[in-house]
TINU-292704 format. One record per atom (N, C-alpha, C, O, CB): residue in three letters; atom name; x, y, z. Coordinates in steps of 0.1 Angstrom, whole numbers, always signed. Glycine has a CB too. Layout:
rest, atom, u, v, w
ALA, CA, X, Y, Z
...
% end
This chain:
rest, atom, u, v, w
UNK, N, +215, -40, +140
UNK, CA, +201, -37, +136
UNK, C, +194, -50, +134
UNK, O, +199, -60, +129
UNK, CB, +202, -29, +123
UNK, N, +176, -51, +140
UNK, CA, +172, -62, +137
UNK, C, +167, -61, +123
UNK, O, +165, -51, +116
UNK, CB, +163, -67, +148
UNK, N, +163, -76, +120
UNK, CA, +157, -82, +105
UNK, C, +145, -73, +103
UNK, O, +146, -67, +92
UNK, CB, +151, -100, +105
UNK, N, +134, -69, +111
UNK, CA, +127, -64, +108
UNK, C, +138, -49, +104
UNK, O, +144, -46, +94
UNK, CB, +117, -65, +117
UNK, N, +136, -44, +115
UNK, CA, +141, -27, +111
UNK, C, +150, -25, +93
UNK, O, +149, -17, +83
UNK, CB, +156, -20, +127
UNK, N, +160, -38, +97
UNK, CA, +163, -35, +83
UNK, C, +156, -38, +72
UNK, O, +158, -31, +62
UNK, CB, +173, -40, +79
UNK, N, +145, -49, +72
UNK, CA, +133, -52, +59
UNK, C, +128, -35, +60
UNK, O, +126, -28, +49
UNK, CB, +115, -68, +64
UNK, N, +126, -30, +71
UNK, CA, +119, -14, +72
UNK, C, +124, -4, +65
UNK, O, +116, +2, +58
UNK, CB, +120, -8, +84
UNK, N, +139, +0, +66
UNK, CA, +145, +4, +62
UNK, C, +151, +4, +44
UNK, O, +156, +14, +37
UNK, CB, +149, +1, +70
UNK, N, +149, -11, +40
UNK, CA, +152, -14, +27
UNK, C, +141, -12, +20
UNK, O, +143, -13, +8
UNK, CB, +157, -27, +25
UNK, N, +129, -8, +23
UNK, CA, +113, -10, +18
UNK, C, +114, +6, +17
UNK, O, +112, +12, +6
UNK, CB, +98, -18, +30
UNK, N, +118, +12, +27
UNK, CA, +116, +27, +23
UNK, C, +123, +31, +12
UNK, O, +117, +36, +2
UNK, CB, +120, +37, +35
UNK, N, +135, +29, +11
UNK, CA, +148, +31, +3
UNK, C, +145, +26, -13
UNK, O, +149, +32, -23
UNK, CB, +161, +20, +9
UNK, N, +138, +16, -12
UNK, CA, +132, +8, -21
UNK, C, +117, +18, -30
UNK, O, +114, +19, -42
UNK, CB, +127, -7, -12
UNK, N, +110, +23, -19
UNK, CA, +98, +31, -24
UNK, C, +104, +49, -26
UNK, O, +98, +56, -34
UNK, CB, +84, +30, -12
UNK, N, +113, +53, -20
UNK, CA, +120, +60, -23
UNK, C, +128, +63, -42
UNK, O, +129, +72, -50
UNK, CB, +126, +57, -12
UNK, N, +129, +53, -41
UNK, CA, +143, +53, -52
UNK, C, +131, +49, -65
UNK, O, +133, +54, -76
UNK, CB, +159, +37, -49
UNK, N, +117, +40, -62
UNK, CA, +110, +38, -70
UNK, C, +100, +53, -76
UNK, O, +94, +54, -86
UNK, CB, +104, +26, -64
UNK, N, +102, +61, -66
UNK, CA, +97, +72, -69
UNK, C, +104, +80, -75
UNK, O, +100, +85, -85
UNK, CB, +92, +76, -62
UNK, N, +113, +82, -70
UNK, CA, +123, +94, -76
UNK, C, +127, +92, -88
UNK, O, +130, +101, -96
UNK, CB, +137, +96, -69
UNK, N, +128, +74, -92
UNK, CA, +126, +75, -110
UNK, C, +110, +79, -117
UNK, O, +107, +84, -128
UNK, CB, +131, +56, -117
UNK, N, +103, +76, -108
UNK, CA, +89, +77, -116
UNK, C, +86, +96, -117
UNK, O, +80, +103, -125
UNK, CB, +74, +67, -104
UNK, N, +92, +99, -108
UNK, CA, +90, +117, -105
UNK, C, +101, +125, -116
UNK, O, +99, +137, -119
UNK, CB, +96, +123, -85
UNK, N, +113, +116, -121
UNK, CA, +126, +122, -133
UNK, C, +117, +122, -143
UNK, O, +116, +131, -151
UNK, CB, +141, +111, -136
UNK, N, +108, +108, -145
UNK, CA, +103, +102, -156
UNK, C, +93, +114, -164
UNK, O, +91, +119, -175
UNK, CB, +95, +88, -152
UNK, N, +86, +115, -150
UNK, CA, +74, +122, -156
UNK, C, +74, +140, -154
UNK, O, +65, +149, -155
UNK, CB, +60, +113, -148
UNK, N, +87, +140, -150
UNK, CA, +93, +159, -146
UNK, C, +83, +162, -136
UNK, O, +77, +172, -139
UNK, CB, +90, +173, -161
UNK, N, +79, +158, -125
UNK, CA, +71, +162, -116
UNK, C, +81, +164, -101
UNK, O, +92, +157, -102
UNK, CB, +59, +151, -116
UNK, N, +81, +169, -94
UNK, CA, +87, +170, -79
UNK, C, +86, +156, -75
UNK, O, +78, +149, -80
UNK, CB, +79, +180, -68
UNK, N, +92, +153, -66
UNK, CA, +93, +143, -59
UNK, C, +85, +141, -50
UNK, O, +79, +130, -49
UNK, CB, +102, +144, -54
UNK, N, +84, +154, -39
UNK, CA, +70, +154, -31
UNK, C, +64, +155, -35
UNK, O, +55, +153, -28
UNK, CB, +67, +159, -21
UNK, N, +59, +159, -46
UNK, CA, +46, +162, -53
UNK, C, +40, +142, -58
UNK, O, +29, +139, -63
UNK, CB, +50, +177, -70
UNK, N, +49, +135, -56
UNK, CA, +45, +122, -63
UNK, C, +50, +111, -51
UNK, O, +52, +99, -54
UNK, CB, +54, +119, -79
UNK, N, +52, +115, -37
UNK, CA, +55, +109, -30
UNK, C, +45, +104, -21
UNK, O, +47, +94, -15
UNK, CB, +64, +113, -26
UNK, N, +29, +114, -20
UNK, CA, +14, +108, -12
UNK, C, +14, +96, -27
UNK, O, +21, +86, -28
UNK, CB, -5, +125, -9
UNK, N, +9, +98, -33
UNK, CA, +4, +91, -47
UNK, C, +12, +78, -45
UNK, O, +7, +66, -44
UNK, CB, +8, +100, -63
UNK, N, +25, +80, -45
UNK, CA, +35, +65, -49
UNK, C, +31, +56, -32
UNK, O, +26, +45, -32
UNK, CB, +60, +71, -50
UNK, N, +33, +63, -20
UNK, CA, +29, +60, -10
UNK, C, +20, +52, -11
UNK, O, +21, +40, -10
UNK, CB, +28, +67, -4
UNK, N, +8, +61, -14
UNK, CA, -7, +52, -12
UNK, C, -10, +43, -19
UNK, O, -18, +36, -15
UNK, CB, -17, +58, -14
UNK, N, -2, +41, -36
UNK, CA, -1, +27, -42
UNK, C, +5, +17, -30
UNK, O, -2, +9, -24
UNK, CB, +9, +28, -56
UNK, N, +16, +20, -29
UNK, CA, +26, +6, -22
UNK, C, +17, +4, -10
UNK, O, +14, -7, -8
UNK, CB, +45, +9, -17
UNK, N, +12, +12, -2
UNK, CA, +5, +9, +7
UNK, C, -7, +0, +3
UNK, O, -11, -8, +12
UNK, CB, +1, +20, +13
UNK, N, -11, +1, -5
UNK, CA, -26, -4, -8
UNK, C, -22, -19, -14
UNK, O, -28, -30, -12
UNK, CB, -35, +8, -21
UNK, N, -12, -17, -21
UNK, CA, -5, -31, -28
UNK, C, +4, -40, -16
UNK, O, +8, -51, -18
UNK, CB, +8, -26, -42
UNK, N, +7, -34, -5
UNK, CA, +11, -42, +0
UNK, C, +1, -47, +14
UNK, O, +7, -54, +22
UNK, CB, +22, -37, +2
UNK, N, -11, -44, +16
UNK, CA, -22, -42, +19
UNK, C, -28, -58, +12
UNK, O, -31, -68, +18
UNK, CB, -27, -27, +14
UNK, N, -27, -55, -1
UNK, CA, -36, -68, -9
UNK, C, -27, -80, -6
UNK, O, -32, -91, -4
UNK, CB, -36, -66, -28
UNK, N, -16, -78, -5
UNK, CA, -6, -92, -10
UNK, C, -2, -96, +3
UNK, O, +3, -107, +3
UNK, CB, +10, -89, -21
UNK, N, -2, -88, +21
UNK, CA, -1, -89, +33
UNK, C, -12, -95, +39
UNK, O, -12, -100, +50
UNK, CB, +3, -78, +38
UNK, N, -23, -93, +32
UNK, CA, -40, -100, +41
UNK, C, -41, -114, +33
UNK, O, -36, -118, +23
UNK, CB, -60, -89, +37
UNK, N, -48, -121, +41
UNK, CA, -51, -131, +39
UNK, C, -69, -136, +40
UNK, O, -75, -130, +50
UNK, CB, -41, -136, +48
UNK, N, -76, -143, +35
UNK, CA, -86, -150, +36
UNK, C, -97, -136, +31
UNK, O, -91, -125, +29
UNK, CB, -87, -157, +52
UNK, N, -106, -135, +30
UNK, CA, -117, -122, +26
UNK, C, -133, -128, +29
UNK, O, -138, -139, +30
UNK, CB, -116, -117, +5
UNK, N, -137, -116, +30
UNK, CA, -156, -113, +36
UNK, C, -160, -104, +22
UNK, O, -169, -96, +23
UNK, CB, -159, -100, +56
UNK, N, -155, -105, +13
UNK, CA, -163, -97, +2
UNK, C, -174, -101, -2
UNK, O, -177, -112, +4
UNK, CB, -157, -94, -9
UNK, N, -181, -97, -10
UNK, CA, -193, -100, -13
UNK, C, -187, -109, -26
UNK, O, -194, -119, -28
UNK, CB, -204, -87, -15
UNK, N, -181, -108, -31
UNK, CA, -178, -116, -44
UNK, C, -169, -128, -41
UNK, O, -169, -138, -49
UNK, CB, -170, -106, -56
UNK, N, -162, -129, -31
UNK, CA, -159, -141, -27
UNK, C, -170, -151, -22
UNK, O, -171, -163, -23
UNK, CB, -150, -139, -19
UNK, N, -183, -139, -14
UNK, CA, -195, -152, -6
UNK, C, -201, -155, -20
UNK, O, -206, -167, -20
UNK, CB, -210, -145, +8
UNK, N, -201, -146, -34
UNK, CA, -211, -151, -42
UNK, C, -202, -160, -45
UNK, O, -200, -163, -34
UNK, CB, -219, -144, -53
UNK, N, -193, -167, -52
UNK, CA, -184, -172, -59
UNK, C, -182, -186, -47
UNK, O, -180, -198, -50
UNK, CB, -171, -161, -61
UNK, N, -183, -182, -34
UNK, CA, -181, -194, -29
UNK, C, -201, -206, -26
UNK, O, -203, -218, -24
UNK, CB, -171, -188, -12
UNK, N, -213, -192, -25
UNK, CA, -223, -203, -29
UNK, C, -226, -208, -41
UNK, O, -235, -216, -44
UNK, CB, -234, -199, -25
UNK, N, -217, -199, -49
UNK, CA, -223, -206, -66
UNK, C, -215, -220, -67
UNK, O, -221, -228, -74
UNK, CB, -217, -194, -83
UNK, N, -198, -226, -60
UNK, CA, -195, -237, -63
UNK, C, -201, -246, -49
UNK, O, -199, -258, -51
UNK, CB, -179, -238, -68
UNK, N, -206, -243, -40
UNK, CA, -217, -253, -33
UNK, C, -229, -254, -39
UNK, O, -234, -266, -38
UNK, CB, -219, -250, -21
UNK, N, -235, -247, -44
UNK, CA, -247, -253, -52
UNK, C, -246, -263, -63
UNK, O, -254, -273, -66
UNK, CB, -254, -243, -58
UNK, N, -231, -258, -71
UNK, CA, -230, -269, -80
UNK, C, -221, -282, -79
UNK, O, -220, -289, -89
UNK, CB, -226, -263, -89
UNK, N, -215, -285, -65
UNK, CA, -205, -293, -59
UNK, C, -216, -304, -49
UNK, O, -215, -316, -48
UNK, CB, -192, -281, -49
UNK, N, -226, -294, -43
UNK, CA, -229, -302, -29
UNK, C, -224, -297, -16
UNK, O, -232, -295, -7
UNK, CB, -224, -316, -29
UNK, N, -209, -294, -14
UNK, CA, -193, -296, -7
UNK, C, -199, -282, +0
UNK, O, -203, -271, -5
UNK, CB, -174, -297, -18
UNK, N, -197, -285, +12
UNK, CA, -195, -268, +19
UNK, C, -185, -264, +25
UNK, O, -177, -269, +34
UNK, CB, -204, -263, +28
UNK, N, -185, -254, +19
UNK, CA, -171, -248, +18
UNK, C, -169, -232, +29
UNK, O, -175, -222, +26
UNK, CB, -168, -244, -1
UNK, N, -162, -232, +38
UNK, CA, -161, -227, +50
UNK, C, -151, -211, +41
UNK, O, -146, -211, +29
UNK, CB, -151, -240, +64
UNK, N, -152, -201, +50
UNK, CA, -146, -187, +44
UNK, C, -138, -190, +53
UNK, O, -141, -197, +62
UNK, CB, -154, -171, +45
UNK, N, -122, -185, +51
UNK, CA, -111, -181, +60
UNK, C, -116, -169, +64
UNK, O, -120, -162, +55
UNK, CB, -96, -180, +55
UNK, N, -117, -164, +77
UNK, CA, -118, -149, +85
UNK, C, -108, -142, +78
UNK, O, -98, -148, +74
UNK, CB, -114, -150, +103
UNK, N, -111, -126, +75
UNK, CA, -99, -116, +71
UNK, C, -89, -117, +81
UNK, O, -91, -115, +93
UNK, CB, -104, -100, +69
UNK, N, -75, -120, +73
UNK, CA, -64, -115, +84
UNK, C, -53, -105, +77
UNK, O, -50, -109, +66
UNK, CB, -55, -129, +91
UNK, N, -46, -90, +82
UNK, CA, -41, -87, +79
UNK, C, -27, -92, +87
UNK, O, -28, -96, +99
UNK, CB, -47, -77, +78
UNK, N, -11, -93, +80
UNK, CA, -5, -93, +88
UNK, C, +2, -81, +90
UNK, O, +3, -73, +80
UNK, CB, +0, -103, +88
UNK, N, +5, -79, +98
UNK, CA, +13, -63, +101
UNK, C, +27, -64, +96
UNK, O, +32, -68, +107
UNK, CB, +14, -56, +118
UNK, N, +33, -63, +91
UNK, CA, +47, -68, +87
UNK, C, +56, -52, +88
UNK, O, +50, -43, +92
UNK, CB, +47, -76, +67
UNK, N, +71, -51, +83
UNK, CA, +74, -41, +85
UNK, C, +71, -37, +67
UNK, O, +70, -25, +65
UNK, CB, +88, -41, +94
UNK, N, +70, -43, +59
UNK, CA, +66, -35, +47
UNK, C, +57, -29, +46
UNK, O, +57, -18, +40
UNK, CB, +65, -40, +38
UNK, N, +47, -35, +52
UNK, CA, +32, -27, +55
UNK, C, +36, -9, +65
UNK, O, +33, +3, +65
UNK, CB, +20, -41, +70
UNK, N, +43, -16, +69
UNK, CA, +47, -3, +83
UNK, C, +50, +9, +74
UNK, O, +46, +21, +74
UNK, CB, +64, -6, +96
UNK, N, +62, +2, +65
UNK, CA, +70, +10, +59
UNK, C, +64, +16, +49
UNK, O, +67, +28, +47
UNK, CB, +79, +5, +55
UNK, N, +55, +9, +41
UNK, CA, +45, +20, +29
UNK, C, +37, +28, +42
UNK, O, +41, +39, +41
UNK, CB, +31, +8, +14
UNK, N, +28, +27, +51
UNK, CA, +20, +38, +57
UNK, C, +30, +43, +57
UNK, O, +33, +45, +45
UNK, CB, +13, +38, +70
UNK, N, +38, +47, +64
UNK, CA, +52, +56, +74
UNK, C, +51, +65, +56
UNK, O, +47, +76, +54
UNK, CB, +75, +44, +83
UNK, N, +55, +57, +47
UNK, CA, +58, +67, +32
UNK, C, +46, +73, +33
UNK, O, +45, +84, +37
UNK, CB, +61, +60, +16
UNK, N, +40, +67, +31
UNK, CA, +25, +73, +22
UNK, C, +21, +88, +37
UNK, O, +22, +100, +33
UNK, CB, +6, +53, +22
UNK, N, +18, +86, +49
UNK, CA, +22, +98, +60
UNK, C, +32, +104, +56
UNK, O, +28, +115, +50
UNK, CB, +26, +96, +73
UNK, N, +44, +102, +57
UNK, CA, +53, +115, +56
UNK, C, +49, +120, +38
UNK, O, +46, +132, +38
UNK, CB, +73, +110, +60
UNK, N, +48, +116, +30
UNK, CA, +44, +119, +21
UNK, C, +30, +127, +20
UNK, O, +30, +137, +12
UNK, CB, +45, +108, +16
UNK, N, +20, +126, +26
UNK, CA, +8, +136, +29
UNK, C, +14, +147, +35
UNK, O, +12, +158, +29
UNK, CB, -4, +131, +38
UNK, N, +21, +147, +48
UNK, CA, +21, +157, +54
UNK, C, +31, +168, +45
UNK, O, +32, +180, +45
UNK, CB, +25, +153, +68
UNK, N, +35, +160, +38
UNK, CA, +50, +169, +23
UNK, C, +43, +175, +17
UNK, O, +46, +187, +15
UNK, CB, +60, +160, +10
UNK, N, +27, +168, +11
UNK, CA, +21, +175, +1
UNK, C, +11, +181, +4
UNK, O, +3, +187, -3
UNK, CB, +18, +169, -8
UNK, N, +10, +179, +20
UNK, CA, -6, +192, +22
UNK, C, +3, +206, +26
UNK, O, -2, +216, +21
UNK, CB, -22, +187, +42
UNK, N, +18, +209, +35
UNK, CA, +27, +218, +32
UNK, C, +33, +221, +24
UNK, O, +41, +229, +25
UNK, CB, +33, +218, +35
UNK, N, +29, +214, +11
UNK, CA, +38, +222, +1
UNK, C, +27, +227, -9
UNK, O, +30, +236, -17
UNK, CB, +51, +212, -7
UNK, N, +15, +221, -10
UNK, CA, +4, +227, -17
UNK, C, -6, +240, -7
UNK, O, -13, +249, -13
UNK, CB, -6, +213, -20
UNK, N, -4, +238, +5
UNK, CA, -12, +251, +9
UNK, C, -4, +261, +18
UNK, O, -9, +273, +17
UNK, CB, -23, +247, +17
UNK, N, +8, +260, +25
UNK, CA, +15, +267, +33
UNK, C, +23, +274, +22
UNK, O, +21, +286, +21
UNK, CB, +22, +259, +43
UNK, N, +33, +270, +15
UNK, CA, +43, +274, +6
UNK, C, +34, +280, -10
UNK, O, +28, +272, -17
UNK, CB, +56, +258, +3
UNK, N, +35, +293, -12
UNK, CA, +31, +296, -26
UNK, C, +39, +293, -37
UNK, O, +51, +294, -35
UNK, CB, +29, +308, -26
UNK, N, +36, +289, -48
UNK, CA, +42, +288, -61
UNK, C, +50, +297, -63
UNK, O, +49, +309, -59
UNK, CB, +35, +288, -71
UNK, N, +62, +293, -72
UNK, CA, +68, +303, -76
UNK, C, +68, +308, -89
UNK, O, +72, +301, -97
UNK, CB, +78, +303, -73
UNK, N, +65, +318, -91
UNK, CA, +65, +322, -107
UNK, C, +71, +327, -116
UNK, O, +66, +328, -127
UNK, CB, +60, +327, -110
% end
């Protein structure tokens, strides 16, 4: 198996197991907390995988210390990198929607 597939593999296992305590914790289903847990790690691994930003609060923050410096100061271009952790929270956070739009509208409650 290559380095990636296994970083792939250990990330699922990893968001897996991080859910299934958060879903014991809080008495909820598993798929019912598996879009939600998904779309965190996706989004967190999203923040901590890009590099450089175009926000508006970085351009104000970067003309407020040239006005008071002189020094001009260049933006890094947004870069995401695609890594297999990134892969691996989408792939959760998908199979995880498709769990909870079938189990909230296809399957009825049981009572």
């Amino acid at each position: 198996m290559k380095r990636t597939q296994l970083i792939f593999v250990i990330t699922l296992l990893i968001e897996a197991g991080l859910t299934y305590a958060c879903s014991s914790f809080l008495s909820i289903r598993f798929i019912e907390l598996m879009f939600f847990s998904g779309l965190l790690f996706s989004v967190l691994t999203f923040w901590f995988s890009s590099s450089g930003s175009n926000s508006a609060h970085s351009h104000y923050k970067t003309h407020s210390m040239r006005l008071m410096s002189g020094a001009t100061i260049e933006h890094n271009p947004f870069r995401l990198r695609w890594t297999a952790y990134f892969f691996a929270s989408l792939s959760f956070t998908g199979v995880g929607l498709i769990f909870f739009v079938l189990l909230t509208n296809v399957i009825p409650p049981v009572s």
